[in-house]
Backbone bond lengths (Angstrom), bond angles and torsions (degrees), N, CA, C in turn:
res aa  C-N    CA-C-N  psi(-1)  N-CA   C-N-CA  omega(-1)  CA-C   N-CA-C  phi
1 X - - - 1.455 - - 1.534 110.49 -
2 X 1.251 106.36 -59.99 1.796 111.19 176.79 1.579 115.28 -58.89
3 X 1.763 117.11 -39.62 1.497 109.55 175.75 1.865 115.56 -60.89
4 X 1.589 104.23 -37.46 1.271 108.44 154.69 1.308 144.31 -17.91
5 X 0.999 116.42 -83.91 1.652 156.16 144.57 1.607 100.30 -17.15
6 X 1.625 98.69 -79.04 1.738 104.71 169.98 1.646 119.46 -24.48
7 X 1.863 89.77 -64.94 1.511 91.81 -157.17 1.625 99.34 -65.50
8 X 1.392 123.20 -58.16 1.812 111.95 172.85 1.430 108.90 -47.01
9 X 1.328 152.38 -31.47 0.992 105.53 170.04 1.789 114.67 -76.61
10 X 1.009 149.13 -41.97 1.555 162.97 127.42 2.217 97.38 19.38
11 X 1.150 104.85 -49.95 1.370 130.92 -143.90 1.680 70.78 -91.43
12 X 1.459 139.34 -75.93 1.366 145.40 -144.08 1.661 102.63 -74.38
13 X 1.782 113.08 -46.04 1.796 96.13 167.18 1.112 107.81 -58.27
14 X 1.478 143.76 -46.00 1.350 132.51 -145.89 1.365 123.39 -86.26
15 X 1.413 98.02 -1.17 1.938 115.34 178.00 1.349 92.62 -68.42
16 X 1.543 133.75 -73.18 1.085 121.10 -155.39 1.866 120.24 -82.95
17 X 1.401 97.53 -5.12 1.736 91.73 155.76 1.250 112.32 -77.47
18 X 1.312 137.94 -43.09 1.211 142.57 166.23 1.286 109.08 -20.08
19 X 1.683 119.33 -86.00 0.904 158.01 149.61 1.970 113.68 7.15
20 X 1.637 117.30 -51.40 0.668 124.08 177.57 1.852 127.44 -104.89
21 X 1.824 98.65 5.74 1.603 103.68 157.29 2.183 99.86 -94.67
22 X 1.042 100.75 -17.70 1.326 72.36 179.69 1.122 127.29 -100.02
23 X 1.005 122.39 29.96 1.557 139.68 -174.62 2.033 106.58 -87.65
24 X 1.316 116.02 135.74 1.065 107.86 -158.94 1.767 102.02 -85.36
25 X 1.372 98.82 164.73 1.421 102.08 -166.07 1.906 111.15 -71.14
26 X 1.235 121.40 154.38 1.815 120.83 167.70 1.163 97.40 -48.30
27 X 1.485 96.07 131.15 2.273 110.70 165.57 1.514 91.89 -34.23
28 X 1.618 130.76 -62.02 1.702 122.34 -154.27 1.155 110.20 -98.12
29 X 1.336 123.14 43.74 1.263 125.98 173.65 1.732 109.24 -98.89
30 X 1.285 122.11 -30.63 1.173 130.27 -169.28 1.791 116.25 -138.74
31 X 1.560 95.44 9.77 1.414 102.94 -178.05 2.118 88.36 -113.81
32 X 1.189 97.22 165.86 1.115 111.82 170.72 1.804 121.16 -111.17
33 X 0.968 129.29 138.75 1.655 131.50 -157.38 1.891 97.17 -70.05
34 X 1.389 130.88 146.39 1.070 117.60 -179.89 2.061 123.80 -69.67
35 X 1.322 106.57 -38.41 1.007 136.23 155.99 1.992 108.25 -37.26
36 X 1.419 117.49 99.78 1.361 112.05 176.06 1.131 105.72 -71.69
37 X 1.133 145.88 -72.81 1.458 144.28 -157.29 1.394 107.01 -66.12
38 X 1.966 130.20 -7.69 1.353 118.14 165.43 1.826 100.41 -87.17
39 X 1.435 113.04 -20.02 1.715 110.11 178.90 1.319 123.86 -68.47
40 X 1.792 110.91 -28.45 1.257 126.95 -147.20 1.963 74.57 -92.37
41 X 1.440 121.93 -55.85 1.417 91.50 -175.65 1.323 121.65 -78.23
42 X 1.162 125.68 -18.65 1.279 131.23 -179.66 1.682 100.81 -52.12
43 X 1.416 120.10 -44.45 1.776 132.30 170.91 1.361 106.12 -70.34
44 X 1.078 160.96 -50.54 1.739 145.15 111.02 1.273 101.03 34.40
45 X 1.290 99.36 -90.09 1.257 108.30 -145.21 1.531 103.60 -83.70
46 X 1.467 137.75 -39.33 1.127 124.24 167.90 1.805 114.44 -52.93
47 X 1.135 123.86 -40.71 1.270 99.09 165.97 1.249 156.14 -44.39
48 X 2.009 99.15 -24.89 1.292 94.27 161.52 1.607 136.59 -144.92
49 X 1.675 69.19 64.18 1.911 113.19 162.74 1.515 120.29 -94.70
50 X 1.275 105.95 108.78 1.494 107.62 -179.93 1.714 107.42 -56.42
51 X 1.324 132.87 153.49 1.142 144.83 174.19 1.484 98.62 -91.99
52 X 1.808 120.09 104.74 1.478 92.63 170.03 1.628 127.83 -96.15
53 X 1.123 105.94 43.67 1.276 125.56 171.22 2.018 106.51 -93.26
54 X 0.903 86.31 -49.94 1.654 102.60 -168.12 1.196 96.43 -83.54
55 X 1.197 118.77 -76.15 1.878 131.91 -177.16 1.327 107.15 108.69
56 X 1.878 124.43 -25.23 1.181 132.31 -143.99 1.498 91.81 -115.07
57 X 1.317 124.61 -32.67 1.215 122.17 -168.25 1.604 111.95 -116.73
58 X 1.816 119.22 155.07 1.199 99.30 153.19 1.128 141.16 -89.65
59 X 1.691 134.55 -177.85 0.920 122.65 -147.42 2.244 118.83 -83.21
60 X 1.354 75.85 -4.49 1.814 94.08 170.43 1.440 129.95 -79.36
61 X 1.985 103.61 -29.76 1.442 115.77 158.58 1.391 109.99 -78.91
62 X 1.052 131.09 -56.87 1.679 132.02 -168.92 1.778 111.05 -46.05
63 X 1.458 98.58 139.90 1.011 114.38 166.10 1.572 136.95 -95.18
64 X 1.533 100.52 -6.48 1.138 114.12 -178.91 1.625 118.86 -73.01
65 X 1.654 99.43 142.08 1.839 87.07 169.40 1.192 156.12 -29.92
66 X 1.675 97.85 -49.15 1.414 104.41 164.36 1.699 117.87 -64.83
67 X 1.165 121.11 -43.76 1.360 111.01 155.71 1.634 135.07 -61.27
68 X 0.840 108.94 15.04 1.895 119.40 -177.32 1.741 88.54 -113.76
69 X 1.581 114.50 -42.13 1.713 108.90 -178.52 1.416 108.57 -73.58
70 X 1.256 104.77 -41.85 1.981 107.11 167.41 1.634 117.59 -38.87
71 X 1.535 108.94 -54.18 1.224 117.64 -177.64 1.639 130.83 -86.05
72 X 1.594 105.62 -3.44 1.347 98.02 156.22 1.841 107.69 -87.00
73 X 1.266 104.20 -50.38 1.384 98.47 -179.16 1.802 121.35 -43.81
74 X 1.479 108.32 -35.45 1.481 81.32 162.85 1.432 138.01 -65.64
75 X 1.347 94.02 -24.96 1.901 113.57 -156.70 1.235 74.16 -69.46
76 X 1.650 131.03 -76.59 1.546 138.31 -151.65 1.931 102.80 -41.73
77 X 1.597 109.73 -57.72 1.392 98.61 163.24 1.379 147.53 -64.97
78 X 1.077 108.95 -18.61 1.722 137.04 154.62 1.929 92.41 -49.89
79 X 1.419 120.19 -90.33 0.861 124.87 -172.49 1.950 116.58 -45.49
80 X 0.829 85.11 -24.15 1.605 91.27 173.72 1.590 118.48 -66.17
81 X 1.255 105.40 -33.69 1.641 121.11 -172.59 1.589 118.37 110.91
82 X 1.443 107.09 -3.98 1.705 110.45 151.54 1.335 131.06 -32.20
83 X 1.128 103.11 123.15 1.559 104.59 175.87 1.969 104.57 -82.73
84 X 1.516 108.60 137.52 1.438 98.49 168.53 1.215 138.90 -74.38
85 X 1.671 121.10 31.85 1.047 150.75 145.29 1.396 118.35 -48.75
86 X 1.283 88.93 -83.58 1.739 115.14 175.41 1.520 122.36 -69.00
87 X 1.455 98.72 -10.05 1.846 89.95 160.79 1.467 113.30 -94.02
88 X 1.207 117.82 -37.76 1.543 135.96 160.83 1.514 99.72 -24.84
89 X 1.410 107.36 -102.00 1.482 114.99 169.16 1.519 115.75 -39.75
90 X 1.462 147.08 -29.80 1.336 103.80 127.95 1.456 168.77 -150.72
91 X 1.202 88.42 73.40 1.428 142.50 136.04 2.056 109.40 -25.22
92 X 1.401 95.41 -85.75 0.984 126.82 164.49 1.343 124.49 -50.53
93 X 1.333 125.63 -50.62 1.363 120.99 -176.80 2.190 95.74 -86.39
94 X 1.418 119.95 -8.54 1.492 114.00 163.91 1.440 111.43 -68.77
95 X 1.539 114.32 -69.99 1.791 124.14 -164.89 1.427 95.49 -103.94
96 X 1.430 138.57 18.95 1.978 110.96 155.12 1.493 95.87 106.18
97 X 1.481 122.97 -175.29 1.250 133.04 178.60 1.133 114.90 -72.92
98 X 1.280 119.61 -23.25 1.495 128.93 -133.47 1.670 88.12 -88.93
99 X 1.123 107.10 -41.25 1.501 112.34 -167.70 1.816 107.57 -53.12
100 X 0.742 90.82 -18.24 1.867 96.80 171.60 1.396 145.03 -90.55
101 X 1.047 150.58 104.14 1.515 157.00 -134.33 1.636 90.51 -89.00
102 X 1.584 119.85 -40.20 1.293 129.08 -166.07 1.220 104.93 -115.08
103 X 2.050 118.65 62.39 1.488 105.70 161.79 1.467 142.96 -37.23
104 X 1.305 130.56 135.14 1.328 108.06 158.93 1.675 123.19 -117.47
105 X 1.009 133.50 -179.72 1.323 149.74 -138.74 1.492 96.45 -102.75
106 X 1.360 98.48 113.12 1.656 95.47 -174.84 1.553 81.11 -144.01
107 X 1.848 112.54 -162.76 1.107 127.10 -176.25 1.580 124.82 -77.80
108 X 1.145 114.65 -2.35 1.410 146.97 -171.91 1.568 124.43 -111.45
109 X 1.057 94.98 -28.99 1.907 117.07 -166.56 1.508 102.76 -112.02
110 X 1.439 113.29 -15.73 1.684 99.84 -164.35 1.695 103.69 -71.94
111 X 0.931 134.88 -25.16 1.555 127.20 -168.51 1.416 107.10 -79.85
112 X 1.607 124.89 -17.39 1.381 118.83 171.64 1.105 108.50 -73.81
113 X 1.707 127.48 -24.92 1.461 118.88 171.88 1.821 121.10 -91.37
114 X 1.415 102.04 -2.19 1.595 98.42 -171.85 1.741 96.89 -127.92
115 X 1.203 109.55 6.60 1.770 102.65 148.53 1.607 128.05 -74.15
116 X 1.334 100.97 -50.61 1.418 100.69 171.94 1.152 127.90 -38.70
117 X 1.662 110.73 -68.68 1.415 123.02 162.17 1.466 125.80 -55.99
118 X 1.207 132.33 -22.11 1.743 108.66 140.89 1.374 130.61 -61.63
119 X 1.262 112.94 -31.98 1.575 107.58 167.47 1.256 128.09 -71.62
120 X 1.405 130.20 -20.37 1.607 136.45 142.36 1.517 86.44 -45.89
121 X 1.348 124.52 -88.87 1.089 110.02 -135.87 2.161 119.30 -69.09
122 X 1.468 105.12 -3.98 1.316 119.90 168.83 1.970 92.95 -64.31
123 X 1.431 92.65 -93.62 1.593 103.24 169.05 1.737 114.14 10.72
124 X 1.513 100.85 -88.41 1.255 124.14 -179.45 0.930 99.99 -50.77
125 X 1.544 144.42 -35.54 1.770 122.40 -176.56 1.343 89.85 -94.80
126 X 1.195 146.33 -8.78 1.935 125.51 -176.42 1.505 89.45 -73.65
127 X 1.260 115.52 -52.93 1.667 123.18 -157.89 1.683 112.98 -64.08
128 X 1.741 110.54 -34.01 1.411 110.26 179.65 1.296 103.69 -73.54
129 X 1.597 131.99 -41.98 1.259 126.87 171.29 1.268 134.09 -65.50
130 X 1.271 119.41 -11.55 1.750 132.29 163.77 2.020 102.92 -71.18
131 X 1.620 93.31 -54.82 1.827 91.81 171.52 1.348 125.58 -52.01
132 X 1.042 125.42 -52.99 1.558 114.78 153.22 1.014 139.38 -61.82
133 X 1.179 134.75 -18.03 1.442 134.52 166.37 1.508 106.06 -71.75
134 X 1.332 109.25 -27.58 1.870 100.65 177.35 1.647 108.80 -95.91
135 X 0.899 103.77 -9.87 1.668 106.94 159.99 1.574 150.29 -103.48
């Protein structure tokens, strides 16, 4: 009775994951835009879109779904007359910073760029003060 129970409920999440690999991929996910110079940036710019499916790849190598929906939506805005600025940004203002290979410096992001550079500049004062003390 209870393995029952288990397996339908087991059986009822897995319909709708199912459900959503078999769904066929966006027309511009695997087609290329006719327009070269709208493909050539549309390939630009998918390159350096993280896939957040993958995390590891961008969204022009990945094979995964969510990266096939990433990549019509640019092409479709590409083709629209979008600049890849403004799909970037949003892009970005949809899935977070992360989605970007080429962060930029906002209110959120600034300490990934101004940590580093205090630790040079920690560094650089431990090391000038060891040189004088031995000299």
């Amino acid at each position: 009775m209870i393995r029952a129970l288990v397996s339908s409920i087991v059986l009822a999440l897995a319909i709708p994951l199912a459900a959503q690999q078999s769904m066929p991929p966006a027309p511009y996910a695997y087609r290329q835009l006719d327009d070269p110079a709208q493909e050539a940036a549309a390939q630009e710019l998918m390159e350096t879109l993280r896939c957040l499916t993958c995390q590891s790849q961008s969204i022009a190598d990945s094979d995964a779904p969510m990266a096939g929906d990433m990549r019509h939506q640019v092409r479709i805005r590409i083709a629209a007359g979008e600049s890849p600025g403004e799909i970037r940004g949003w892009l970005m203002q949809r899935y977070g910073d992360y989605v970007s290979y080429k962060p930029e410096v906002s209110s959120t992001t600034w300490p990934l760029f101004a940590i580093p550079l205090l630790i040079v500049l920690v560094v650089g004062a431990v090391l000038l003060g060891r040189f004088r003390r031995r000299a």
